[in-house]
C-alpha positions as CSV (number, residue, x, y, z in Angstrom):
1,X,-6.1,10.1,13.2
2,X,-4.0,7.7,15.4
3,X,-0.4,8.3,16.2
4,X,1.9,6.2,16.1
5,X,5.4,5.4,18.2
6,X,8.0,3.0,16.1
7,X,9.4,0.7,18.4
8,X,11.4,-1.3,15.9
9,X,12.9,-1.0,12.1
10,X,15.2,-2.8,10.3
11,X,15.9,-6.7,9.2
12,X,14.7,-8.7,11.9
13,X,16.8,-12.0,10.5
14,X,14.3,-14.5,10.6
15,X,12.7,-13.9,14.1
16,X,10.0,-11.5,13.0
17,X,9.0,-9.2,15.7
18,X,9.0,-11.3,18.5
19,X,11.9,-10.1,20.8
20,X,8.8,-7.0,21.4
21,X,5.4,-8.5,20.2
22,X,5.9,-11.5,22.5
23,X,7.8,-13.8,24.8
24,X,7.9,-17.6,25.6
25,X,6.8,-18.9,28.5
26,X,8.4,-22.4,29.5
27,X,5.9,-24.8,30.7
28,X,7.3,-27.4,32.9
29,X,7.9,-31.1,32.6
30,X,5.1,-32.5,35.2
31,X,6.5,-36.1,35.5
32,X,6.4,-37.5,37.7
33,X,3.3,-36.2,38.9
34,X,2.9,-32.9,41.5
35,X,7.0,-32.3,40.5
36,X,6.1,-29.2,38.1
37,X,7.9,-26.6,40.8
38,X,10.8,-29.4,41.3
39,X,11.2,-29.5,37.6
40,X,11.1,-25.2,37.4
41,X,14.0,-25.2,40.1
42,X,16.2,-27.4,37.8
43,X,14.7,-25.4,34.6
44,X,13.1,-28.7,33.2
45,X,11.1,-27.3,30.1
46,X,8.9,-29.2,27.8
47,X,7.8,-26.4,25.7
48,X,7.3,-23.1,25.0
49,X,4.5,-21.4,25.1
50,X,4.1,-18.0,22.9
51,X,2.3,-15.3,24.6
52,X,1.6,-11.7,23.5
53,X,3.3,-8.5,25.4
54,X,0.4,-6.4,24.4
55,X,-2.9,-8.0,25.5
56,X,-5.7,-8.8,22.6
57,X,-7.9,-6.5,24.9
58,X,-5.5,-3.6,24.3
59,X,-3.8,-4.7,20.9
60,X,-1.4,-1.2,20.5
61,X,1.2,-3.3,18.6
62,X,1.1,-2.4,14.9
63,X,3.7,-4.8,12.6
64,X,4.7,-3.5,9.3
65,X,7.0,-5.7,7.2
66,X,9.9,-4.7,9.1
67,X,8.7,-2.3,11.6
68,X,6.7,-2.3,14.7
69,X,4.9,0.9,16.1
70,X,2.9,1.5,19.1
71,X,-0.4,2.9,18.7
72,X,-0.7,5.6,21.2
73,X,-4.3,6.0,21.1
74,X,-4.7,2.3,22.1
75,X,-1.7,2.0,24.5
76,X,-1.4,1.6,28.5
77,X,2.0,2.4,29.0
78,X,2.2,-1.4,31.0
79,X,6.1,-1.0,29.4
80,X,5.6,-4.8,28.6
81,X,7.0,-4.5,24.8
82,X,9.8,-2.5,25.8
83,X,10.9,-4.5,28.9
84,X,10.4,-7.9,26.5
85,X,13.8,-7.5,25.6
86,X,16.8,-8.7,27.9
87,X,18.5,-5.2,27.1
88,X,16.7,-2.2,25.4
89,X,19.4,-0.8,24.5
90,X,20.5,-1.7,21.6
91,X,18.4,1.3,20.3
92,X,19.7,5.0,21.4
93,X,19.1,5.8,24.9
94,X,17.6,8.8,23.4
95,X,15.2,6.8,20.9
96,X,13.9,4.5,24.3
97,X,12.9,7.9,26.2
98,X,11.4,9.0,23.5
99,X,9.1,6.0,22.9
100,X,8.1,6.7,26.5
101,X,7.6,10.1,25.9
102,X,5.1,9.1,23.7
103,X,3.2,6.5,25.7
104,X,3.2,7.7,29.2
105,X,1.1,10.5,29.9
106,X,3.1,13.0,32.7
107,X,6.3,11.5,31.4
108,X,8.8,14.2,32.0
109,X,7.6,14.9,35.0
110,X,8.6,11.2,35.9
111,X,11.6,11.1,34.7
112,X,12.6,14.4,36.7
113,X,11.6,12.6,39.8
114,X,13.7,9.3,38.9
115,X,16.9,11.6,38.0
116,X,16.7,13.2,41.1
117,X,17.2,9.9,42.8
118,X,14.2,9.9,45.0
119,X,11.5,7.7,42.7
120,X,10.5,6.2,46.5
121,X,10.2,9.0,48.4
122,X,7.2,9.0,50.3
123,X,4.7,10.1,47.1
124,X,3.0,7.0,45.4
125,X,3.6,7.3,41.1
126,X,0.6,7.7,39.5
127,X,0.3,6.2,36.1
128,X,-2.6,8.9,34.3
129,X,-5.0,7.4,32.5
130,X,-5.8,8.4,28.9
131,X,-8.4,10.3,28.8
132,X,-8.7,10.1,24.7
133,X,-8.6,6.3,24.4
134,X,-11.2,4.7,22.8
135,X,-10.8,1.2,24.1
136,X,-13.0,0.4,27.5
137,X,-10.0,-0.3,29.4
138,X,-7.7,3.1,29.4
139,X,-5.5,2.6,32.1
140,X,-3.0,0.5,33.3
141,X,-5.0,0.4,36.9
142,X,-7.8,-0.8,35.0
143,X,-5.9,-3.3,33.2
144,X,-4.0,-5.1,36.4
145,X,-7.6,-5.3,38.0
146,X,-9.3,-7.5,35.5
147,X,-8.5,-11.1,34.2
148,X,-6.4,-12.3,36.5
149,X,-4.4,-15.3,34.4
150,X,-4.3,-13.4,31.3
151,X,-3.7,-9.9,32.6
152,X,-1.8,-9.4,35.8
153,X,-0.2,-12.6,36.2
154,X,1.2,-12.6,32.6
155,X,2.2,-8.9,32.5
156,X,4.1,-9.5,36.0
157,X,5.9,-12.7,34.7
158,X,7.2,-10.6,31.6
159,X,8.7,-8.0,34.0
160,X,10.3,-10.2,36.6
161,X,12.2,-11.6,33.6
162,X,13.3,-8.2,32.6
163,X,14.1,-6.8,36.2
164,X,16.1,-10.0,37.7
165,X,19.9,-9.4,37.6
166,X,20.8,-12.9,35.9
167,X,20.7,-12.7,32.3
168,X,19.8,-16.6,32.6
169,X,16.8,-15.9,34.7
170,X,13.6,-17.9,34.1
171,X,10.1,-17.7,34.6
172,X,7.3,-19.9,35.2
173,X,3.5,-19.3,35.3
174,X,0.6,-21.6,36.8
175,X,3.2,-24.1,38.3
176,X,0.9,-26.7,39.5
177,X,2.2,-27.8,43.1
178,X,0.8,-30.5,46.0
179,X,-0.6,-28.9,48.9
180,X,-1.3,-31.0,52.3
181,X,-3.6,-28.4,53.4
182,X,-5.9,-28.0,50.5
183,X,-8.2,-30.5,48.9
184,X,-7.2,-29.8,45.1
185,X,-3.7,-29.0,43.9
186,X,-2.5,-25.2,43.8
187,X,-1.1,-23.3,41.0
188,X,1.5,-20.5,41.5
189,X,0.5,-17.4,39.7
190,X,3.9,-16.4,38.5
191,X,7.8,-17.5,39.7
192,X,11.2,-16.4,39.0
193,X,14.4,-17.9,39.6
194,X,17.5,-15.5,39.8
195,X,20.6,-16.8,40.2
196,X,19.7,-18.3,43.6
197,X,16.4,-16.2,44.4
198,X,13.1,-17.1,43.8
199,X,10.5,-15.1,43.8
200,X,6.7,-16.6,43.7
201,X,3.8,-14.3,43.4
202,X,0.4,-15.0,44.2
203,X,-1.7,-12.2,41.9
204,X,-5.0,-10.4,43.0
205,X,-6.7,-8.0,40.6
206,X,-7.9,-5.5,43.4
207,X,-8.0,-4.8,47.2
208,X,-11.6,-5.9,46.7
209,X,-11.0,-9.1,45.2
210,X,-8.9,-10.4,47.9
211,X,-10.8,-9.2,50.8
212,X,-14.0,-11.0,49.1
213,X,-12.0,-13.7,48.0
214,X,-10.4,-13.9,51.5
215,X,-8.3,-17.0,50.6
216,X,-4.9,-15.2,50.8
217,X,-5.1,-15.2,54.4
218,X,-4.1,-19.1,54.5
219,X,-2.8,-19.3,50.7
220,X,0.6,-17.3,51.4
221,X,1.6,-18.7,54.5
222,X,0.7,-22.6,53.0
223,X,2.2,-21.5,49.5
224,X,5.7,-20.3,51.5
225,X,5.5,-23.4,54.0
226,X,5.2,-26.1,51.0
227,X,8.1,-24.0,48.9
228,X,10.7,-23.6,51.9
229,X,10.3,-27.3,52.0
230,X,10.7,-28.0,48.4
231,X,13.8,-25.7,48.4
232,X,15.6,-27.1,51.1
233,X,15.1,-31.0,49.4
234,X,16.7,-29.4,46.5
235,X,19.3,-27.8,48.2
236,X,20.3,-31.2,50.2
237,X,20.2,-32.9,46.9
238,X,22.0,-31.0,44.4
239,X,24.5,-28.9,47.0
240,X,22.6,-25.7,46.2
241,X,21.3,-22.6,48.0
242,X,18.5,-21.4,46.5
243,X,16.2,-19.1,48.6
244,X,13.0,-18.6,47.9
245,X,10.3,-15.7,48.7
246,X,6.3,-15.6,48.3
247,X,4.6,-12.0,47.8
248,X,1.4,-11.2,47.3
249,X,1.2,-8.9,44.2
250,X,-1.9,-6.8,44.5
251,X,-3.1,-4.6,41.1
252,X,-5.5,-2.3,40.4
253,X,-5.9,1.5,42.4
254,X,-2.5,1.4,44.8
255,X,-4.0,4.1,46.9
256,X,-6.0,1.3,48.1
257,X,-2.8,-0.2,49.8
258,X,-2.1,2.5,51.6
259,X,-2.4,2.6,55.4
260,X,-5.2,3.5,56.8
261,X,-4.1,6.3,58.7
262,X,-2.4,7.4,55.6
263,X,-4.2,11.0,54.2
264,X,-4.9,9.6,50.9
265,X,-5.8,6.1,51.6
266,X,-9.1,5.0,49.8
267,X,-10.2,2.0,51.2
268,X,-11.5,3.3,54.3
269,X,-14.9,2.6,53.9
270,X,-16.3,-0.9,55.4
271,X,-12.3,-1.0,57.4
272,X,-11.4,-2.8,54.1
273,X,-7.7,-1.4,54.5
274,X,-7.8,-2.2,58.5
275,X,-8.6,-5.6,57.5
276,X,-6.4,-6.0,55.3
277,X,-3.6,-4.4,57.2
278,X,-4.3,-7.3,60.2
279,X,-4.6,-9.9,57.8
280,X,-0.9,-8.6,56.7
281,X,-0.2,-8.7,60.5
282,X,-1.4,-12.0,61.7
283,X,-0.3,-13.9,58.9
284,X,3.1,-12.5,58.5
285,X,2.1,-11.9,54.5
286,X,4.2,-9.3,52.4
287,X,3.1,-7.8,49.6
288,X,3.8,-5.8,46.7
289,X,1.2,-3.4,43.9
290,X,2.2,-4.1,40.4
291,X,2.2,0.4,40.2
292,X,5.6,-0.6,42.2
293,X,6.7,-3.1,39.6
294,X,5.9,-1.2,37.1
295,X,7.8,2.0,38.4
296,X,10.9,0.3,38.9
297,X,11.1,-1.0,35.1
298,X,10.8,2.7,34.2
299,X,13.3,3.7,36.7
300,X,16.1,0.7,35.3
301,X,15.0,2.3,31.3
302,X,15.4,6.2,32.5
303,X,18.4,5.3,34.6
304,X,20.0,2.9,32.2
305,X,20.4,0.8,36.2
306,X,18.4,-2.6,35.9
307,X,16.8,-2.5,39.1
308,X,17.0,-5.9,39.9
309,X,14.0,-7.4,42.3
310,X,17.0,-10.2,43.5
311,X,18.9,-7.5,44.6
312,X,16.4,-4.9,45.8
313,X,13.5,-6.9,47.9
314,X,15.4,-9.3,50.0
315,X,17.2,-5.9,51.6
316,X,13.9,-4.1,52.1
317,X,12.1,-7.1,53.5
318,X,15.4,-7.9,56.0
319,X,14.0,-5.5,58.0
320,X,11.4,-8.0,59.8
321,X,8.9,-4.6,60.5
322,X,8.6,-4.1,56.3
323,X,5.4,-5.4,55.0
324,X,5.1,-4.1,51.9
325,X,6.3,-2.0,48.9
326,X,4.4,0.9,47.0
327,X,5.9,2.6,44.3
328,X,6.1,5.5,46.8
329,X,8.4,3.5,49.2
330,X,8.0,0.6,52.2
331,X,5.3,0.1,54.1
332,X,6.5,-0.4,58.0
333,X,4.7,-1.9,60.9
334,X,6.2,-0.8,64.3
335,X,3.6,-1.5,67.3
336,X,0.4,0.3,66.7
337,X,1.9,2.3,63.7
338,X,1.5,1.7,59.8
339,X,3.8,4.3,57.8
340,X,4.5,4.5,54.6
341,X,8.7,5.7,54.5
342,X,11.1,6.3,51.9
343,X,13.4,4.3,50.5
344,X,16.9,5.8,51.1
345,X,18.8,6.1,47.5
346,X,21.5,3.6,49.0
347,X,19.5,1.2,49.0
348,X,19.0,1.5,45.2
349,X,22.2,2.5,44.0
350,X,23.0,-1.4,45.7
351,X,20.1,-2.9,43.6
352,X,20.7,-1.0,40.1
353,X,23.2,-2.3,38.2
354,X,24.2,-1.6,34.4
355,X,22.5,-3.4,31.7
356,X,24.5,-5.8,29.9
């Protein structure tokens, strides 16, 4: 028999289920031509586009007439319906851990590390499969390293939404954009504009991909030339100053990220992660794994602190020797060395703020 979480009950006043089955995605007026990225920075929106929280792949969502429940032998714990909502809590804080009780596997542990203050301290967060799920993808690693557009991408876009500290925040996804160094146009995986930080991922399922891919290696550093220019034209223009920042968001197993001198790195074999890690080096590429996105949505819901990306990333990545973020903590290059280090708990208690 399947068991079931209820995620919502009551009238829902006209909108259905929407505020946790799905969200809108703007698309971007495109005219004139190659000004899709302009038009995102001035929040120029043609339409909206519906898209599901829960992936048809996964499909955990179950709608009564006034109800929604979460099928907990088909959900991943991605967090997507519950972070779909601005704030969560208008339900109890009590009924929101609960509904994480039932969906993540290992949860109290979790939350004991979060409460203690030291979610980024060194040890990565593992997010346990489910062992009793029927479906052939049954674990949010899994899910981030297939599909991309439809998978990654999407599920990132919804949480940069949810952790940006501007209520007005918005999000774009495949922003077309003219680059001089490539012989077809370019399309921005995900962006978000908070306040007056953007933030523009470039998504890779796996370690793997990329390295057999091996396009990041000029994509980033292109992507972040074209966009510092486009920002500062807007800037002149309209008297603004909006900063903008390009990561490379990397799914899949996150042990794979690790350094390679690090005792439980896994991509040792074929000197994928010493590849990677002077790719990272030469280029001047940081990145992030979606297990760290994903571990600071549950630390904003357990803390009732919206750890806001705006607030938290551009103070990690000040430090010009930070390359990267794991949901265990920074990744730091100093001379030969590649360590993963904690985060010190200032450094959150600066980025988490109170939901409103």
């Amino acid at each position: 028999m399947p068991s079931y979480v209820q995620i919502y009950k009551g009238n829902t006043n006209g909108e259905g289920l929407f505020p946790f089955s799905a969200i809108k995605i703007p698309q971007y007026s495109n005219r004139p031509a190659y000004s899709k990225f302009k038009n995102f920075l001035l929040g120029k929106v043609e339409k909206y586009e519906r898209r599901l929280t829960c992936n048809k792949a996964i499909n955990a969502l179950v709608a009564g007439e006034n109800s929604l429940s979460i099928d907990t032998d088909r959900c991943i714990a991605c967090l997507a319906c519950l972070c779909s909502r601005r704030n969560p809590f208008h339900l109890l804080y009590s009924d929101v851990i609960d509904r994480m009780n039932g969906i993540i596997p290992d949860f109290e542990q979790l939350k004991k590390d979060i409460l203690s203050n030291s979610p980024f301290n060194g040890d990565l967060k593992h997010i346990p499969p489910k062992e009793t799920l029927s479906l052939r993808i049954n674990s949010f690693n899994q899910y981030t390293a297939e599909n991309e557009v439809d998978h990654i991408a999407l599920w990132v876009t919804v949480m940069l939404q949810f952790l940006a500290s501007d209520s007005n925040a918005w999000i774009g996804k495949e922003i077309q954009i003219a680059n001089p160094i490539s012989p077809r146009d370019n399309r921005l995986d995900t962006c978000c504009l908070s306040y007056d930080r953007i933030l523009v991922g470039e998504t890779k399922t796996s370690l793997d991909s990329l390295l057999q891919e091996n396009r990041y290696r000029t994509q980033i550093p292109s992507y972040q030339a074209v966009i510092e220019k486009l920002v500062q034209e807007h800037n002149a223009l309209y008297g603004q100053h909006k900063e903008a920042m390009v990561l490379l968001i990397i799914g899949a197993r996150e042990t794979d990220l690790l350094p390679f001198s690090h005792p439980h790195c896994t991509s040792l074999v074929g000197d994928r992660s010493l590849r990677f890690y002077n790719d990272i080096r030469n280029y001047n590429i940081r990145f992030i794994s979606a297990n760290l996105i994903w571990t600071m949505a549950l630390y904003s819901l357990v803390m009732r602190k919206r750890l806001s990306w705006d607030l938290f990333f551009p103070q990690i990545f000040a430090d010009p020797n930070v390359v990267g973020i794991l949901s265990g903590g920074q990744v730091v290059i100093q001379g030969k060395q590649i360590a993963l280090e904690s985060i010190p708990p200032r450094v959150l208690n600066l980025a988490a703020q109170d939901f409103s």
